[in-house]
N, C-alpha and C positions, 0 to 999 in steps of 0.2 A: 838476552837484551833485545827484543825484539824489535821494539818502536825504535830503540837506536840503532839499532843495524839495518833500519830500513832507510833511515834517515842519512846515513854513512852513504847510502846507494845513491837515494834518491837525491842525495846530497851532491855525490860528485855530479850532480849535475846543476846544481843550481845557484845566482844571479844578477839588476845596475849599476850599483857601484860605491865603496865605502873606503877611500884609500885616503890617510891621514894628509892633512894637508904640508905644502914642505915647510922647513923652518926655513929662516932668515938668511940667507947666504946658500942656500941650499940646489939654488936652481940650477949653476952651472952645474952642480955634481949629476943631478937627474937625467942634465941634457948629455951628459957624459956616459953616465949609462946605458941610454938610451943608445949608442951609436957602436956601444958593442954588441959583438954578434951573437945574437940570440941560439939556444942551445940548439941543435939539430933535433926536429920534433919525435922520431920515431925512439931515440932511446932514452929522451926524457918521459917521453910519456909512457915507457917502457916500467921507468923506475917510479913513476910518481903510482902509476897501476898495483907493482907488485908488493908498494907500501900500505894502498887499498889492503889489498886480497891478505894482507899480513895484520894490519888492524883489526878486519874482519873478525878473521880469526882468530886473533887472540882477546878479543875486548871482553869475552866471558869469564875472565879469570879475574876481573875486577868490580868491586862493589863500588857505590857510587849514592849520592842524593838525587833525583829527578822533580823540578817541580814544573808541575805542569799547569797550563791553563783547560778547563774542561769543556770539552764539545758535546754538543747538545744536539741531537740528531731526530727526534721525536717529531715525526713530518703536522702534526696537529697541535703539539705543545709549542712547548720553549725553544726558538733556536739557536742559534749564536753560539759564543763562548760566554761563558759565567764563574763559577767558583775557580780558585788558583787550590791545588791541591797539592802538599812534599811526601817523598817517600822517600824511605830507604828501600835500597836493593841491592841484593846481595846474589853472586852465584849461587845456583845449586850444584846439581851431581852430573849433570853434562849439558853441554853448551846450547842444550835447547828450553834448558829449565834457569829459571830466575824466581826470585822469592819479593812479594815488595810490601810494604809493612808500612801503611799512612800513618804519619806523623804529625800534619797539622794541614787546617784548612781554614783558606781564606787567614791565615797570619795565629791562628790559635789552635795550642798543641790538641790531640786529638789522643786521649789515654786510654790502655791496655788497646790496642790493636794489633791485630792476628796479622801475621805473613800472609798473605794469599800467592797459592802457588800458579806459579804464568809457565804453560809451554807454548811452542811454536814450532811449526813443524818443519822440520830441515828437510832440502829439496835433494834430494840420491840419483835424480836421473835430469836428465838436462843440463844446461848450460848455469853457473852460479851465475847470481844475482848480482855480481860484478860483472861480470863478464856478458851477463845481457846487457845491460845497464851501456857500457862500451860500446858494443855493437849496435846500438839505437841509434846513437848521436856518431858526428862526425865535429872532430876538434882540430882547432887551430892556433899558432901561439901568436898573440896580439900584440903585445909589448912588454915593455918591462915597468916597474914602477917599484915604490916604497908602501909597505904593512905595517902599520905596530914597530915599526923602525926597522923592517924584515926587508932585504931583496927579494922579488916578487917576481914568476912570470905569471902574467895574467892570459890566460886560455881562453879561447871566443870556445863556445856549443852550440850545436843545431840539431835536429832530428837528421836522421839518416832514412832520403827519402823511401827506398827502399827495402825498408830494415824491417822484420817481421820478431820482433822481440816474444818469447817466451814464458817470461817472470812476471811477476805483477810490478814488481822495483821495474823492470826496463820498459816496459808497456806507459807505466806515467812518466820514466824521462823523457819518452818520444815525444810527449807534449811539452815539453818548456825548450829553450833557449837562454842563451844566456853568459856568463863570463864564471872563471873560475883562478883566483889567486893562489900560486904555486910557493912554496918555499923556495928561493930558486938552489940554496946550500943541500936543506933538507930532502929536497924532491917532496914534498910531503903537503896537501892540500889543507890551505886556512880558512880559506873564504869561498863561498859556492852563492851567487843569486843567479833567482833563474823566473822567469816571465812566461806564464802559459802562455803559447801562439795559440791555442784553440780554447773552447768552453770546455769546464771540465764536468763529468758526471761525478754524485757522489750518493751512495749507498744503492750501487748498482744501476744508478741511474733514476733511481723513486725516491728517493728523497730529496736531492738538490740538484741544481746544478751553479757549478760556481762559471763567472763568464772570463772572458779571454784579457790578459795583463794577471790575475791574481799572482800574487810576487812569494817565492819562497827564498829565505835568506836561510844560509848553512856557517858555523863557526867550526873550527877545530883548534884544537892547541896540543904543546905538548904535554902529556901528563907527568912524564918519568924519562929517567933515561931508553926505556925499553919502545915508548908508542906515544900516539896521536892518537887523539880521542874526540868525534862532538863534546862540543859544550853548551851549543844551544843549535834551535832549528825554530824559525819563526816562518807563520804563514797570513798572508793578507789577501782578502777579495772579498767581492760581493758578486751576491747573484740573484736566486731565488730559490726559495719551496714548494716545489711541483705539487705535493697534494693538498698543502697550505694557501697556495698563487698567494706567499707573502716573500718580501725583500729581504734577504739574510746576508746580512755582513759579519764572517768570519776574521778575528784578528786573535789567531791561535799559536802559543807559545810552549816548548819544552826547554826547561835550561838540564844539564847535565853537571855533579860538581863534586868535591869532596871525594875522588875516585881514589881509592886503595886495591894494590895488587893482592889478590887471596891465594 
């Protein structure tokens, strides 16, 4: 599950703010929560981590739909996003393979299509991609608030000035900021947006560069008794196409759904 496990990462780190509005009678209760004592940072974030690094790890053993919006990278053509494309995906035979079989594009099914098989290559030496992810950023717990009817602690992020991250997942958390809603029962991360503080390079740096604010929004829910899963990851900004010197605004989407334990 590659793009979603990057997403998982680059997730826990990402961003403004979406907290439902309260009902009717509902203020004094907020302000009431508000004034109990927020959980001691080190062993919730202890737990909300090791629910990370357990999601991780187990999210290969479920199949799922992906529809995704498609990015267009071609420094002389087309750029943007364009076609919305579904798939199914399925595990394969170890957690680095996935199988994903197009099923319809732009809203019409798309017949007899082949699985194409996806690897990614898992990292045996260094620090995991959680755990750099972690060490990038320095977090803070912000307040408390109401999700989806959910108790919430809502988490500030920042880069960690001095943080020399090793993964490619913890090297682009360095770059954003941003706020992260907790489950506060669950320990269990819902909501992640997160605001690049600097210009981001992309395709090594020769194809674009996206500029400073582009907004990544991260979702999770529960799927089962067993885990938390993404369910969508959306990305907005604009910048430009270096070998193009044209204006490229990205407004790029994966949703995740339909997930069965195999």
């Amino acid at each position: 599950m590659g793009m979603r496990g990057k997403a998982v990462v680059v997730f826990l780190l990402f961003l403004p703010a979406y907290v439902l509005p309260a009902k009717a009678g509902s203020h004094a209760v907020l302000l009431g929560a508000q004034r109990r004592d927020l959980p001691d940072e080190e062993p919730f974030f202890n737990a909300v981590r090791e629910n990370m690094v357990r999601a991780n790890r187990d999210q290969f053993r479920y199949a799922y739909k992906e529809r995704r919006t498609e990015l267009h990278t071609n420094p002389f053509g087309r750029l943007g996003t364009g076609d919305v494309l579904l798939y199914e995906v399925t595990p394969g035979p170890s957690p680095s393979v996935t199988f994903r079989t197009l099923l319809a594009k732009n809203g019409e099914p798309v017949p007899n299509s082949k699985p194409e098989k996806q690897e990614r290559r898992v990292r045996t030496d260094g620090p995991s991609s959680v755990d750099d992810t972690v060490a990038a950023l320095q977090f803070s717990i912000d307040r408390r608030d109401i999700l989806h009817g959910r108790d919430v602690i809502i988490v500030r992020f920042e880069p960690r000035p001095n943080a020399k991250p090793q993964t490619r997942e913890g090297k682009l958390a360095k770059m954003f900021s941003g706020f992260i809603w907790v489950d506060e029962s669950a320990r269990e991360v819902m909501k992640v947006e997160a605001t690049a503080v600097d210009d981001l390079s992309y395709g090594f740096g020769l194809l674009a560069k996206l500029r400073k604010g582009s907004l990544v929004t991260l979702t999770r829910e529960r799927i089962d008794e067993h885990i938390w899963l993404p369910t969508s990851v959306k990305f907005k900004g604009d910048g430009r196409a270096l070998l193009a010197i044209r204006k490229l605004n990205i407004d790029f989407a994966v949703e995740w759904f339909d997930y069965r334990r195999r």
